[in-house]
N, C-alpha and C positions, 0 to 999 in steps of 0.2 A: 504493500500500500504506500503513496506517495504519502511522504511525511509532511507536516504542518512545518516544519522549519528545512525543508528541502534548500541546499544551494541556488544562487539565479543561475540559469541557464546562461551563455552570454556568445551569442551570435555576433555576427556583426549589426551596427544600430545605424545604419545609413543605408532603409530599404523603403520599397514601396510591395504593399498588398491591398486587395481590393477593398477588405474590411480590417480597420484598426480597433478593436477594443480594446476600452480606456479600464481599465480597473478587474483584479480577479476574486471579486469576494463573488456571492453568491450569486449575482446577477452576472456578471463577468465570466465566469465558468458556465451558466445557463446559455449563455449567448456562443459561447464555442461549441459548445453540444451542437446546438439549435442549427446552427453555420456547418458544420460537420454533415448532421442528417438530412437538413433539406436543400442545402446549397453546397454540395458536397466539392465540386470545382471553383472555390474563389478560394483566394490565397487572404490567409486571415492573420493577427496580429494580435496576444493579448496583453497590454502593458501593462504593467504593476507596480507601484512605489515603493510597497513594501519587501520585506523580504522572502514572502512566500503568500501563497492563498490564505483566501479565508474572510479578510475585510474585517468588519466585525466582528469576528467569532478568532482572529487572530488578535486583534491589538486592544481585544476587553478579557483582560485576565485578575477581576475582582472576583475573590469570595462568590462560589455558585452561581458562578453567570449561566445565564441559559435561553432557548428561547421561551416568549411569551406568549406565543401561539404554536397551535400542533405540527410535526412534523409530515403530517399523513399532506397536508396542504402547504405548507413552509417549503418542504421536499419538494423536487424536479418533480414531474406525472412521468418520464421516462425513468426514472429509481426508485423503485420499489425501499421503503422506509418500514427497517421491522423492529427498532424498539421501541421505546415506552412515548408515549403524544408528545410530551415535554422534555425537550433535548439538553447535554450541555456543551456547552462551547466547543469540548473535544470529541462528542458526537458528530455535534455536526461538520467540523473540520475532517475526521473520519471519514465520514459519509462525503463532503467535497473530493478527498482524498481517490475515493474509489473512484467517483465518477472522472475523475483525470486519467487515473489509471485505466479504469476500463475503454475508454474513447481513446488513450493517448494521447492526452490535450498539452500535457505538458513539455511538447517539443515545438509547442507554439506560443508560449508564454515564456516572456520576460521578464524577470524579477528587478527591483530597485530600481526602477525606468519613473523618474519625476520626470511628468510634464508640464512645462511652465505656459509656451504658446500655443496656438492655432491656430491657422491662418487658409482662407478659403480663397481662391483665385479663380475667378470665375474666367478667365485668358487658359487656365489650364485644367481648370473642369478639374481639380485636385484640393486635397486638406495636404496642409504640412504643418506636420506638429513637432517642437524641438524641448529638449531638455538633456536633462544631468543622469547618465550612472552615480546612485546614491554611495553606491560602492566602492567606483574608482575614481570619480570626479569627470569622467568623461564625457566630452557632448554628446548628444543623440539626437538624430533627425530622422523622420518616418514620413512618406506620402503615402496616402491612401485616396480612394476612390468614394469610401463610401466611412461613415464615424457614427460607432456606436457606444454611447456613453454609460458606463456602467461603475463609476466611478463613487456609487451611495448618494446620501444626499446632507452628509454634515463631514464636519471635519474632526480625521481621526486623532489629529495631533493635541486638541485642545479641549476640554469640555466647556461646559459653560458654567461660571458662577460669577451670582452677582456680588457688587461690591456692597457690603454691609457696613456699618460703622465700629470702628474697633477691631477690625481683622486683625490690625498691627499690632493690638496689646494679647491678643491670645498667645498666653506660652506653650500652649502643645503644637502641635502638627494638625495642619489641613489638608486633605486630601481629595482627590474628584475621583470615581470610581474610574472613569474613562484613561485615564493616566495612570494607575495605582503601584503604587512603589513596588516591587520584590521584594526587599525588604523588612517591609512595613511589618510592627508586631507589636500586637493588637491585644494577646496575652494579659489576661487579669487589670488591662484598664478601662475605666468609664470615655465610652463613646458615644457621642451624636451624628445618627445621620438625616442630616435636612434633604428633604424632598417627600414623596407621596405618591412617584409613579413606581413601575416595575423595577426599577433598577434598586429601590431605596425596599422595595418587598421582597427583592429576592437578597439581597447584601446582610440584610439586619439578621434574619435565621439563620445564617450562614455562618457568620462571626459569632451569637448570641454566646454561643457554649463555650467559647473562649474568653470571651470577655467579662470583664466584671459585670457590667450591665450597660443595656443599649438602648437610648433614645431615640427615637423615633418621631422629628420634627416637623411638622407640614403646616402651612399657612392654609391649606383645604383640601378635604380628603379628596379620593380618587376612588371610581369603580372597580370590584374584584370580581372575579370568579373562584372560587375556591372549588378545589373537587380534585380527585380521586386519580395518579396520572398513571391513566389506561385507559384505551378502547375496550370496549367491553364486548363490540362488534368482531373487531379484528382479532382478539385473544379467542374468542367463539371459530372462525373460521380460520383458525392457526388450527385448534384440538379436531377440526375436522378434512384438515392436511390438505385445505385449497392452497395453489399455487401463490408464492406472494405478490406477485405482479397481480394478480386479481385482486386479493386482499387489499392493497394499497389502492387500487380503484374504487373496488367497495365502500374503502374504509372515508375515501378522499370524497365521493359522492352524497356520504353519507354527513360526512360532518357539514360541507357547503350547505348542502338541504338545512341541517339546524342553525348554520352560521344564518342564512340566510331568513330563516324565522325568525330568530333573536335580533335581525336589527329591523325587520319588519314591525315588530310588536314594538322594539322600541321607540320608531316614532309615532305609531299608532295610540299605543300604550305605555307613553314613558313611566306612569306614576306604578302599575303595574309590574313592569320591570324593577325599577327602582326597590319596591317591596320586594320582590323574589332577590334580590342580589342581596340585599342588606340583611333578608332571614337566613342567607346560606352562611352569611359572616357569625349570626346569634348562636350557631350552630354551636362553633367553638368557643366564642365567648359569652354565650348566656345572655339572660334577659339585665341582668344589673348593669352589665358595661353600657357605661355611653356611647353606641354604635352609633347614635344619630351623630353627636357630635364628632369623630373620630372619624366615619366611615359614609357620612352619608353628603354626598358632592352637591355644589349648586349648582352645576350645569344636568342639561338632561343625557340621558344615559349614550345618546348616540355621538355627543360631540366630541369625545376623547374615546382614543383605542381603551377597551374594558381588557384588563391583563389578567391571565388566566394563574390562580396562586396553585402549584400541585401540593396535594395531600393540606394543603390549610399551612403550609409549614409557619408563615410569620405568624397567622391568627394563636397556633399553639405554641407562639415563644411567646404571646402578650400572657395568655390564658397561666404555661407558667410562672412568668414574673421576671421572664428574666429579658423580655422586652417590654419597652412603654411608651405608648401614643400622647404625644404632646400637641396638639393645634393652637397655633397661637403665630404670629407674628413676630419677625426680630426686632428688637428693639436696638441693641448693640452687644457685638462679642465685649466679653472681658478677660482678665486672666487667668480663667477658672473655666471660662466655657461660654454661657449666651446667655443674656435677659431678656425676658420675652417682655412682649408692651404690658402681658398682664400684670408684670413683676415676678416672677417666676424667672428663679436662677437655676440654670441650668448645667452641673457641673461636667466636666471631659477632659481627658486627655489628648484623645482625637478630634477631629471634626470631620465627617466624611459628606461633601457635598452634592448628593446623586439630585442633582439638579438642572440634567437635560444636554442639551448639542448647541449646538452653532452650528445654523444652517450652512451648506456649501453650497454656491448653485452650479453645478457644473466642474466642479473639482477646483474651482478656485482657479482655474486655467485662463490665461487672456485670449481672449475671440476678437478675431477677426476679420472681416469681408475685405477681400483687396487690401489688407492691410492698413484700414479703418478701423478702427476700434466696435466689437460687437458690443450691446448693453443688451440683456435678455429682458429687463423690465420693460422694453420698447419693444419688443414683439406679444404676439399672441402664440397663444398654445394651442398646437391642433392637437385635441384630445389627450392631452396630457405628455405627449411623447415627442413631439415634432413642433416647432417652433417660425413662424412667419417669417417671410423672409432671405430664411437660414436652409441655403441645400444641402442634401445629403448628411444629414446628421438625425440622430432619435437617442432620447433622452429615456432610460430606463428609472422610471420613481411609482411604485407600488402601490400595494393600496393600506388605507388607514384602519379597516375593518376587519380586512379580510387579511391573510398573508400575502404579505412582501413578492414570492417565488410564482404567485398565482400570475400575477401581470409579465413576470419575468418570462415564464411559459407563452402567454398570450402573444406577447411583443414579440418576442421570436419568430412563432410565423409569419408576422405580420411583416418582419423584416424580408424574411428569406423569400417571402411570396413578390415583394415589392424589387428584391434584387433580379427573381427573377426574370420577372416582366419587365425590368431595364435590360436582360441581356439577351433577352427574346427579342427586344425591339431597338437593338443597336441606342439606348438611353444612358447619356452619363450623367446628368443629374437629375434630381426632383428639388423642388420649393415650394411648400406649403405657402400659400397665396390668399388673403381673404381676397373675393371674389367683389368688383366693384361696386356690386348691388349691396354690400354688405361691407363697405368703407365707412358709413356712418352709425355703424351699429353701435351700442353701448360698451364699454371696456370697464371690469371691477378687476378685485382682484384676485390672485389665481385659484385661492376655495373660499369661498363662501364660509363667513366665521360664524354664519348662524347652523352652517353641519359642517363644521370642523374647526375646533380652536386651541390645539397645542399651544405651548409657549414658546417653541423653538419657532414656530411657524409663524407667529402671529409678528412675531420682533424681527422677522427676515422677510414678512412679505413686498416691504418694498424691490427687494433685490429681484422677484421671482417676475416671470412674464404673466400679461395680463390673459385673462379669459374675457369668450364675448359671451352676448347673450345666447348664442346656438348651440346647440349641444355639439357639434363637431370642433367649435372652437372653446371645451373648458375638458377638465377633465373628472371625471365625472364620481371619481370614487368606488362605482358600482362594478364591484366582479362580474356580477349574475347578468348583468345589463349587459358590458364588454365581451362577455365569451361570446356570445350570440352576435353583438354589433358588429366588431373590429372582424370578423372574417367576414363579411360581405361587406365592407368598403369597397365600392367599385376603385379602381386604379386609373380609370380614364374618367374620374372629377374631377371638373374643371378647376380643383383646388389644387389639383397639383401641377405646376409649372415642370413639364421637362424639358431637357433641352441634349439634343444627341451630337 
């Protein structure tokens, strides 16, 4: 099996292929598959920054990282996924692993390749993209034909935390989970982790039994799922020795079906929902804890991803005592730890910040046209993926409900099918185009913050491209919509500019 810390390969870096992929985390690897099976003849490129796959699941090595949605849908629909719904980081680097090894994708991928520009020349119907071996210091230049961005969509190198007052006078260590020390030892002291989403649910159980005791800081709770990490379908049709490639379909068909209920009823039914999540939390902590204050969100159930908790683990480090839910507001760090506005001192040794990303639009990369400077927030988004304006490029950004790898699958044909029909019909580029009937249309911005409002999102939308009012110009969120849409796009819409 291809190792999670495999050496870079190291070719020569002054080449041209027809498709360059930017990035080998999990979209990045999906997209070489994808390029492999249904566009088996183009010569493809996967560049990587870092030093081996993986993306996320390589450069977040806190305390029980894992994912927060199931791997039956997280997983390719071409890999069959046979352990437990809820992965961890070395799972699923694992399971990337194979999938390299089995395709041979890894004699297509270049490790430590930072790209800095990109530059589109419409004179030569080409992308050239230039940067550093992080390795050896070396330049690198790549043309491509056609640029598929799979690069995530925040940056690996930094988390985000805000500035508080008194940061300076805390005497212990501050930490961000997304950066977390080796080091770091955590051993019999009192720590606080501020945040309230998955990152800060799956951290606190993980450390809890080490630690003297862990706080658990939020300015407003977050929705959970807690439950049981097993299919209960898929274990059934394991003991009766169906094939796993079936299993994995069954299993994947079966979960969408519920995913897809659960966000129905949510907007139908938020106050409904809201009770069912909040009773599955009383479960483990009983009717006395203050779940309303602790666990029960002022937004409605569909506008933040709902994080799946397995087996309840944080709800039974509160239940035995050796975690505790504090909501409150910062007031200011001090030498000792936090004061909250309510006056509640908050003592630590630590301080561990699991409080989100920094969006990245596009890997942080300079764009663009002619050697103009591109700004994404001056275009529109055709459906999420493709951008006005801008030829031959598709932007891989997932969905908020549903898993990440769903749209990753989706987008792939959508590429392979669209590469096709340029080489069927002697086509070097494409341009997503609004159509001049549709120059005056409305432009907001790229999601709608009344169904979706992250914090990493809400504080980067300026940076992000606009959406129109037409559904082919926003991106829509909807898995269950997209599987059915995006393969009947006609390919000769007048929305797309070619030119041969």
């Amino acid at each position: 099996m291809t190792s999670a810390i495999s050496p870079a390969t190291s070719p020569a870096a002054n080449d041209h292929f027809d498709v360059l992929v930017v990035g080998a985390g999990i979209s990045g690897i999906g997209a070489g598959r994808h390029l492999m099976d249904q566009s088996p003849d183009r010569s493809f490129c996967i560049v990587e920054e870092l030093e081996s796959f993986g993306g996320t699941w390589l450069t977040h090595k806190y305390p029980g990282v894992r994912s927060d949605s199931d791997l039956y849908t997280f997983g390719y629909r071409f890999k069959p996924w046979t352990g437990a719904p809820i992965a961890t980081a070395e799972e699923i680097l694992n399971y990337m692993g194979e999938v390299i090894d089995d395709s041979e994708l890894d004699q297509h991928i270049r490790y430590n390749h930072h790209i800095d520009t990109a530059n589109w020349s419409n004179e030569d119907q080409l992308w050239t993209l230039t940067g550093v071996r992080k390795d050896t210091g070396e330049a690198v230049r790549f043309t491509a034909n056609f640029l598929w961005m799979c690069q995530g969509y925040y940056e690996h190198s930094k988390g985000y935390t805000p500035e508080w007052p008194g940061m300076e006078r805390f005497k212990g260590e501050i930490v961000h989970p997304q950066t977390w020390p080796e080091d770091l030892d955590y051993t019999g002291k009192k720590v606080i982790v501020i945040g309230s989403g998955a990152t800060a649910a799956t951290l606190a159980p993980n450390i809890a039994e080490d630690c003297e005791h862990v706080t658990v800081l939020q300015r407003s709770p977050t929705y959970f799922i807690p439950g049981v990490n097993e299919n209960e379908l898929a274990d059934q049709l394991r003991a009766l020795e169906v094939d796993e490639s079936w299993i994995h379909e069954i299993a994947r068909k079966q979960i969408l079906h519920d995913q897809k209920e659960f966000t129905k009823m949510a907007v139908e039914q938020p106050e409904l929902v809201t009770k069912e999540l909040i009773d599955g939390i009383k479960v483990y902590l009983g009717d006395d804890y203050d779940v309303e204050k602790h666990f029960t969100p002022n937004y409605r159930p569909w506008r933040q991803r709902v994080a799946f908790v397995p087996d309840g683990d944080i709800f039974k480090g509160i239940a035995s005592g050796k975690t505790s839910m504090v909501t409150d507001e910062i007031e200011t760090f001090t030498e000792q730890g936090i004061l909250t506005k309510s006056g509640e001192q908050l003592e630590a040794d630590i301080i561990m910040t699991a409080t989100g990303f920094n969006l990245s639009v596009l890997g942080g990369i300079e764009f663009s046209i002619d050697d103009k400077p591109l700004d994404f927030a001056d275009t529109v988004t055709y459906r999420g993926m493709m951008f006005s304006g801008v030829p031959n490029m598709l932007w891989v950004f997932g969905y908020f409900r549903a898993s990440w790898t769903l749209r990753v699958d989706i987008l792939g044909d959508f590429v392979c099918r669209m590469l096709n029909h340029m080489q069927e019909n002697n086509i070097k580029s494409v341009t997503p185009t609004v159509p001049e009937a549709d120059q005056d249309m409305p432009l907001m911005p790229w999601i709608d913050p009344e169904n979706f409002n992250p914090g990493y999102l809400t504080r980067s939308m300026h940076l992000m491209p606009k959406r129109g009012e037409k559904p082919e110009w926003q991106h829509t969120q909807d898995y269950w919509l997209e599987r059915e849409e995006l393969p009947k796009v006609q390919l000769d819409d007048p929305v797309f500019i070619y030119q041969q």
